[in-house]
C-alpha positions as CSV (number, residue, x, y, z in Angstrom):
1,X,126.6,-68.6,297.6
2,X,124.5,-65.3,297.3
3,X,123.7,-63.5,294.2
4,X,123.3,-59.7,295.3
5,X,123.5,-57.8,291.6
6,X,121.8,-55.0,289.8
7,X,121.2,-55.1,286.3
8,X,123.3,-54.7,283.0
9,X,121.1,-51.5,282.3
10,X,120.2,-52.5,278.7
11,X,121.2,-55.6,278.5
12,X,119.8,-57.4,281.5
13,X,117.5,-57.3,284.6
14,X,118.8,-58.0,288.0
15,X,116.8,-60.9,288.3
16,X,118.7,-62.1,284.4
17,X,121.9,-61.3,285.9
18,X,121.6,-63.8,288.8
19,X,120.0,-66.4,286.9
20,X,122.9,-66.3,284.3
21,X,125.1,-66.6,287.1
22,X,123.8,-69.3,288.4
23,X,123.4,-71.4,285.4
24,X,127.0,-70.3,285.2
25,X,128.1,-71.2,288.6
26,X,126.3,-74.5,288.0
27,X,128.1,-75.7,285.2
28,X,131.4,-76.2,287.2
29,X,129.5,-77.0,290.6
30,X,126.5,-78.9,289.7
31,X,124.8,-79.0,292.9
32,X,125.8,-75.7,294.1
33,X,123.6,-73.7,297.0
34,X,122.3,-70.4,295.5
35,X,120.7,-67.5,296.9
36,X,119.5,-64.6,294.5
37,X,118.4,-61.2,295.6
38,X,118.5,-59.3,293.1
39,X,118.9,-55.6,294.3
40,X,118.6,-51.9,293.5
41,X,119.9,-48.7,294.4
42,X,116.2,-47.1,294.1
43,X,116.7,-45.9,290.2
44,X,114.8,-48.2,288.1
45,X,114.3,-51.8,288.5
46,X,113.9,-51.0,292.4
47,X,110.0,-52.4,292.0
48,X,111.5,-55.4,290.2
49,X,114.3,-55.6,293.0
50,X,111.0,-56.0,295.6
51,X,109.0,-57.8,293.6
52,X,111.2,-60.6,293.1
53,X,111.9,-60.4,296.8
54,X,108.2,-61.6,297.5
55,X,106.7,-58.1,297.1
56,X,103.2,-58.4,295.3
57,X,103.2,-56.0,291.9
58,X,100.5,-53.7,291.8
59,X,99.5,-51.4,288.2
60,X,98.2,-48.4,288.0
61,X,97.4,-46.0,284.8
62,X,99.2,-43.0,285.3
63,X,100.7,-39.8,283.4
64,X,104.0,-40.0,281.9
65,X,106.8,-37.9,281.9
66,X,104.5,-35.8,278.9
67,X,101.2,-36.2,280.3
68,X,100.6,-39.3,278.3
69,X,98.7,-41.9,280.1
70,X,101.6,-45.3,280.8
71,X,101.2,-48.4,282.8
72,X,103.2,-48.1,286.2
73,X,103.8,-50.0,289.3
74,X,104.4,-50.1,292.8
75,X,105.2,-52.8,295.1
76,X,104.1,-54.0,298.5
77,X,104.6,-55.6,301.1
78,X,102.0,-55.9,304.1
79,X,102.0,-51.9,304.6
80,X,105.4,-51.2,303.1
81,X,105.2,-50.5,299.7
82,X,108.0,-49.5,297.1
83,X,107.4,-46.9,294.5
84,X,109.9,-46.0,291.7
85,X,109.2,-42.3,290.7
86,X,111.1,-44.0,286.8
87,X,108.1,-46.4,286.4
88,X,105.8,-43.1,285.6
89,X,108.8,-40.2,285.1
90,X,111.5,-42.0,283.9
91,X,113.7,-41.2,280.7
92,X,112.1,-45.0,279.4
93,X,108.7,-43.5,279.3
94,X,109.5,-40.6,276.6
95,X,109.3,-41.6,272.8
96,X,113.1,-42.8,271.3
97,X,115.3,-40.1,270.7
98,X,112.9,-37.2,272.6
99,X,113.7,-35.1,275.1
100,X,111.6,-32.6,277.2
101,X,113.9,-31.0,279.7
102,X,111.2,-27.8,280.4
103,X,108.0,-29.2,280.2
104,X,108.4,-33.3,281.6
105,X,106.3,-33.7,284.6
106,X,106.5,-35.8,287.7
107,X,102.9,-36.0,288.4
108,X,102.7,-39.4,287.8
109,X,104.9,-40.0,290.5
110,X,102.6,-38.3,292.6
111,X,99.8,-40.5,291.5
112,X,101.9,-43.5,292.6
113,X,102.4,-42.6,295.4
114,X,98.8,-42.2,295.9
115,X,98.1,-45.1,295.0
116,X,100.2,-46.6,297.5
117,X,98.1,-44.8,300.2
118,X,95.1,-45.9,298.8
119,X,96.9,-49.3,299.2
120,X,97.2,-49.1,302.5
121,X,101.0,-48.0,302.5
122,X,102.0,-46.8,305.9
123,X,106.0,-47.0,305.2
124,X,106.7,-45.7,301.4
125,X,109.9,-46.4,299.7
126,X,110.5,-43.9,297.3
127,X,113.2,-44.7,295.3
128,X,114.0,-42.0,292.7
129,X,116.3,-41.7,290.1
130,X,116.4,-42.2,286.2
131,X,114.0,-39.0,285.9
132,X,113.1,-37.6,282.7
133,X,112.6,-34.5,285.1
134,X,113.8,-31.5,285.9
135,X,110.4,-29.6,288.4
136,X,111.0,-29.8,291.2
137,X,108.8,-32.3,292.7
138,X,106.3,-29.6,291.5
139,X,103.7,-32.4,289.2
140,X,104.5,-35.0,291.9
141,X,103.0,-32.3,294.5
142,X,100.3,-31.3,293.0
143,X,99.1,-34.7,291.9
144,X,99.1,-35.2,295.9
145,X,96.8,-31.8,296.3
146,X,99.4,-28.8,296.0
147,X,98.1,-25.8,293.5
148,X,100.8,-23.8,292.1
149,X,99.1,-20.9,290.5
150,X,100.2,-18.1,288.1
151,X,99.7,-13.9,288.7
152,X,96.1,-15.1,286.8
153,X,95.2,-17.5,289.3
154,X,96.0,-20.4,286.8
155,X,97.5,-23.4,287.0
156,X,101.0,-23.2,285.9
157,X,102.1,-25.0,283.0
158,X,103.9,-28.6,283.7
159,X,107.4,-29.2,284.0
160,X,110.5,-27.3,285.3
161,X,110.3,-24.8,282.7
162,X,106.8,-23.5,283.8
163,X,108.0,-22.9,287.5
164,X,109.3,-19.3,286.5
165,X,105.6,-18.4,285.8
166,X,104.5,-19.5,289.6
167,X,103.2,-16.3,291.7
168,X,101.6,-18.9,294.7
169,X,101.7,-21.8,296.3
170,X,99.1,-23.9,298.3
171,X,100.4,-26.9,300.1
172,X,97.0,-27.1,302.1
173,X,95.3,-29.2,299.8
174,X,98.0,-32.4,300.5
175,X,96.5,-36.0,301.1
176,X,96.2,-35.5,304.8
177,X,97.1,-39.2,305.0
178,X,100.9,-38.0,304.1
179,X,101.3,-36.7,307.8
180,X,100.7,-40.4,309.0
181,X,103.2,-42.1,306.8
182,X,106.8,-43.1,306.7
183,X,108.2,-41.7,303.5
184,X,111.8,-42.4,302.7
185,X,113.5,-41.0,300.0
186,X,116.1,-43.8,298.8
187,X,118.8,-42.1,296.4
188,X,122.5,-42.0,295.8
189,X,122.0,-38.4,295.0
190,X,122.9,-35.8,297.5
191,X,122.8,-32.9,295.3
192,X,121.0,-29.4,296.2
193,X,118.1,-28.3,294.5
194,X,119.9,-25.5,292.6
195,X,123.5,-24.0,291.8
196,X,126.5,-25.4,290.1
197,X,126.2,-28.7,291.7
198,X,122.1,-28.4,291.7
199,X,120.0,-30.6,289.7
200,X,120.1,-28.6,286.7
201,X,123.4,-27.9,286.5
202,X,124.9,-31.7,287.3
203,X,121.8,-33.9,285.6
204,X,120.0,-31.5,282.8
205,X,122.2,-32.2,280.1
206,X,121.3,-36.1,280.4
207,X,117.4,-35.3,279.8
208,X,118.8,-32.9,276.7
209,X,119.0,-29.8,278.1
210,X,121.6,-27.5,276.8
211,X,123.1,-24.4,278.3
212,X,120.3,-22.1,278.0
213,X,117.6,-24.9,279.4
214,X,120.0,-25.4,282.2
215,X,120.1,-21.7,283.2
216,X,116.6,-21.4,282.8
217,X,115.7,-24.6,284.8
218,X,118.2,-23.3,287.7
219,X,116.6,-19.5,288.0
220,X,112.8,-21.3,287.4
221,X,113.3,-23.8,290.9
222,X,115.0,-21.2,292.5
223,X,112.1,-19.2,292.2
224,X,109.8,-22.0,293.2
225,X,111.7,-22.4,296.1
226,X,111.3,-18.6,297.0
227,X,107.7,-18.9,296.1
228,X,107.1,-22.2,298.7
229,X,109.0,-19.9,301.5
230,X,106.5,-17.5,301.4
231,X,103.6,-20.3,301.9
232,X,105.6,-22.9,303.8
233,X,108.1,-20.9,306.3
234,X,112.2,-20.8,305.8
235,X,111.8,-24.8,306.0
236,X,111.7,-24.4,302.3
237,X,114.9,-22.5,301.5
238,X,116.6,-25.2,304.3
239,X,115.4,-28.4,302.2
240,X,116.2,-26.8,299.0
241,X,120.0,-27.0,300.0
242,X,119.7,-30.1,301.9
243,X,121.7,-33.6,300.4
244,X,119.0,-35.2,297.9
245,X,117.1,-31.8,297.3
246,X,118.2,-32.4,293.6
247,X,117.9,-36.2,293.4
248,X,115.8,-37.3,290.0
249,X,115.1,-33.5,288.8
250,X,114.6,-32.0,291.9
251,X,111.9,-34.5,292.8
252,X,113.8,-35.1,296.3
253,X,113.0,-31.5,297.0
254,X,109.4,-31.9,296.8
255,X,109.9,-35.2,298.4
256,X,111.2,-33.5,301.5
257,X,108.5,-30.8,302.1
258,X,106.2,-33.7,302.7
259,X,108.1,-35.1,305.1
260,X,110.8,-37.4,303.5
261,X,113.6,-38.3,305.6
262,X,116.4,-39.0,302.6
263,X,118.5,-42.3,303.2
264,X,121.0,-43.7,300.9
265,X,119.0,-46.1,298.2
266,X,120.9,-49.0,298.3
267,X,120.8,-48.8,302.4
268,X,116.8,-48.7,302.4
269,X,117.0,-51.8,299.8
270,X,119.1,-53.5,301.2
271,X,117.0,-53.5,304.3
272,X,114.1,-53.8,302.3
273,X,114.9,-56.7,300.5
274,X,116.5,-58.6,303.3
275,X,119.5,-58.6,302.5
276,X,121.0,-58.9,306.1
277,X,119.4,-62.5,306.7
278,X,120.0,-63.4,303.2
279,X,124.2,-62.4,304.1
280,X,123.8,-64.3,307.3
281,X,123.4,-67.4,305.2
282,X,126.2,-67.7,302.9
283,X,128.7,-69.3,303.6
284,X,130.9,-69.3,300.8
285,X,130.8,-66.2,298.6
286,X,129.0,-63.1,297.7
287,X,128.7,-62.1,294.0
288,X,127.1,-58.4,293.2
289,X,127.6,-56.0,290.1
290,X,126.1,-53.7,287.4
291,X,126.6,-53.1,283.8
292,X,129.2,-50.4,284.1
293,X,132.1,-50.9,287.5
294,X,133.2,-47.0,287.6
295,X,133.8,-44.0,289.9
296,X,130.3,-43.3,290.0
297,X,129.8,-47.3,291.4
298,X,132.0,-46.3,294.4
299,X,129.6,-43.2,295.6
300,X,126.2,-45.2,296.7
301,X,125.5,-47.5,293.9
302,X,124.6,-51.4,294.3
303,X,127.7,-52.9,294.2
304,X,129.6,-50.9,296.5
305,X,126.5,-51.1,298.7
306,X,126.7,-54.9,298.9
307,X,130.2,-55.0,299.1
308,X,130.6,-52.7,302.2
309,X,127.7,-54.7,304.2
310,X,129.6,-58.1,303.0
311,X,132.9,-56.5,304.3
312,X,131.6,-55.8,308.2
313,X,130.0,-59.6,307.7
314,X,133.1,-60.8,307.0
315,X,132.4,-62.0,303.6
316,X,134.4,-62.4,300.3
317,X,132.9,-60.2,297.6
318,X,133.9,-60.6,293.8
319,X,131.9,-58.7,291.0
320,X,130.9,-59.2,287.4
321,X,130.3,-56.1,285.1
322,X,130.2,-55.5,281.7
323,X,132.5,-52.8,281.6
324,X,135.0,-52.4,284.4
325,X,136.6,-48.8,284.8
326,X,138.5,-48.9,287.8
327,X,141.8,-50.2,289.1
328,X,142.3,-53.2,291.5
329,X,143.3,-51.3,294.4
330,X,139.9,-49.2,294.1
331,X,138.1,-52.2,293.9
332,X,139.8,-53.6,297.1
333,X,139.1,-50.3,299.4
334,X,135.3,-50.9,298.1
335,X,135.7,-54.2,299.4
336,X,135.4,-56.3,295.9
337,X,138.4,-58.9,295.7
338,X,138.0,-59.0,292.6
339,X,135.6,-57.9,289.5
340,X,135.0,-60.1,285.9
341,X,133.7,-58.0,283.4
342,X,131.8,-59.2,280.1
343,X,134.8,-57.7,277.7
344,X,137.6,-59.9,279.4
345,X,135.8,-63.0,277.5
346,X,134.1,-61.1,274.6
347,X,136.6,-57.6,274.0
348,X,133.7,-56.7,271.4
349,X,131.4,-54.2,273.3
350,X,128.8,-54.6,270.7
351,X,128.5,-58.0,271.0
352,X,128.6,-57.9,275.5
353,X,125.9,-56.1,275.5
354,X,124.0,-57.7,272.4
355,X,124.9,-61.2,273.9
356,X,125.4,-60.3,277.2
357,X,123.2,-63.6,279.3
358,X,125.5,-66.0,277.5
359,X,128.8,-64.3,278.1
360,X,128.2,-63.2,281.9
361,X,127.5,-67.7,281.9
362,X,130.8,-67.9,280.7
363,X,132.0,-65.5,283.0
364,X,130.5,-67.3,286.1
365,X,132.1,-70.6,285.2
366,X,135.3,-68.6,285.9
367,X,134.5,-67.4,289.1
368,X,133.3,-70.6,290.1
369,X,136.7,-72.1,289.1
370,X,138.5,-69.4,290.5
371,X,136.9,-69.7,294.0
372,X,134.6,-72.8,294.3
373,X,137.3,-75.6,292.8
């Protein structure tokens, strides 16, 4: 039996999820073989997803999303390491209720990854997602050694807002150590930097921006992008309307002038993590999920991640969810038999997600008399 889940976001971890599971499974068969690897898609929980694969946990102070100094991590592994651009940028690291669509930074990202290299990183995962972001990759550059500089020959203020004040760029100051490293860019995003499907456009109004932020985000990185063509070459006009240009606020963009090749997350986890061996083990059945089983699960998230690479293995794939939003036969073509969500045993959402380890027990003990009885 393998355990191949993300987490409930809000309710539970990845690593929760499989050890509810378990003690679910384990109710019905008492001495049941279980394998947990908990996985990720490279939004947030990705450095849990390693670290609980045997990665070692490394902190670092850093700048949040607002220039506020936060504990973040990084994983590694030997020389592989696994940074999360969340654990410095992400929406968790602004105060409840705020928002700071123009002025939230990425540079802490930046400093991640530096302190990956300084780790000895020569492989970096970069798994980005969950931003609070919307510049660009601009902070995340230039905590690496990029200037962007106003008409005055100042630094430019942070954040995607302050991009439409940028008159230079200088990418000559990068950690010369970059050009030496594999650095993929794990996301499920494919979006372009800019336009109506462009990071602005598609993901600003989840960090709070409204119309007017949007429009003003979209003409501010198209003129960064104008502005790195005249220092970089027409390379930067190509990336900016490559697939994951506009991944986590346009930090994919900035991700790829260094020299990112962009893979899909849960593909570079799941290779990360193991999962092939771990597949090659089961012998029974494979059980994966995430709090919400929707369309959006069916375009590169976890589940349908685990589900397709369980499919070509030959294994039977059931999920558990809190919420489940799609029909059977969508399910099926993912490659999921079947999927158990929290609100079949408790219809109260409030309560699912309030008391979600006990009911997802309850909901194992089903599977488990469903398939293993």
């Amino acid at each position: 039996m393998l355990i191949a889940a993300d987490k409930f976001k809000g309710s539970l971890t990845a690593v929760q999820v499989a050890e509810r599971v378990t003690a679910g499974l384990r109710r019905v068969v008492p001495n049941l073989e279980v394998e947990a690897l908990p996985v990720a898609d490279g939004g947030d929980g990705t450095v849990d997803a390693a670290v609980a694969a045997g990665f070692e946990r490394h902190e670092i102070r850093a700048a949040g999303p607002l220039g506020q100094e936060v504990t973040a991590a990084f994983a590694l592994s030997g020389d592989t390491a696994v940074v999360e651009m969340a654990e410095a940028s992400g929406l968790q690291r602004l105060p409840k209720g705020v928002f700071a669509p123009l002025t939230a930074s990425t540079y802490g990202s930046g400093e991640l990854l530096q302190a990956a290299l300084d780790a000895g990183a020569r492989t970096i995962v970069f798994g980005v997602g969950g931003s609070a972001t919307t510049d660009g990759g601009a902070g995340m550059l230039s905590a690496l050694g990029a200037r962007f500089l106003d008409k005055e020959g100042e630094p430019v203020p942070p954040g995607g807002g302050g991009l439409a004040e940028v008159a230079s760029a200088d990418l000559s100051g990068l950690d010369p150590r970059l050009a030496d490293v594999e650095l993929v860019l794990a996301s499920d995003v494919d979006n372009p930097l800019t336009g109506p499907k462009g990071a602005p456009a598609v993901y600003g109004p989840q960090k709070g921006a409204s119309p007017d932020d949007v429009e003003t985000l979209d003409e501010a990185l198209a003129h960064y992008a104008r502005v790195l063509e005249g220092a970089v070459g027409a390379k930067a006009a190509e990336l900016a309307a490559a697939p994951g240009a506009g991944a986590a606020g346009g930090i994919g963009y900035g991700a790829l002038l260094i020299g990112a090749r962009f893979r899909p997350g849960i593909e570079v986890m799941l290779d990360v993590l193991g999962f092939g061996p771990a597949l090659e083990r089961t012998t029974t059945l494979v059980i994966t999920g995430e709090g919400s089983l929707d369309e959006q699960t069916l375009h590169g998230k976890a589940p349908a991640g685990v589900a397709a690479a369980a499919r070509a293995a030959h294994k039977e794939v059931v999920a558990v969810c809190g919420r489940l939003a799609l029909p059977p036969e969508a399910l099926g073509r993912a490659g999921i038999r079947r999927a158990y969500p929290l609100t079949e045993v408790e219809p109260d959402v409030a309560k699912c997600i309030a008391e979600a380890g006990p009911i997802l027990e309850r909901v194992a003990e089903q599977i488990a008399r469903d398939f293993l009885t």
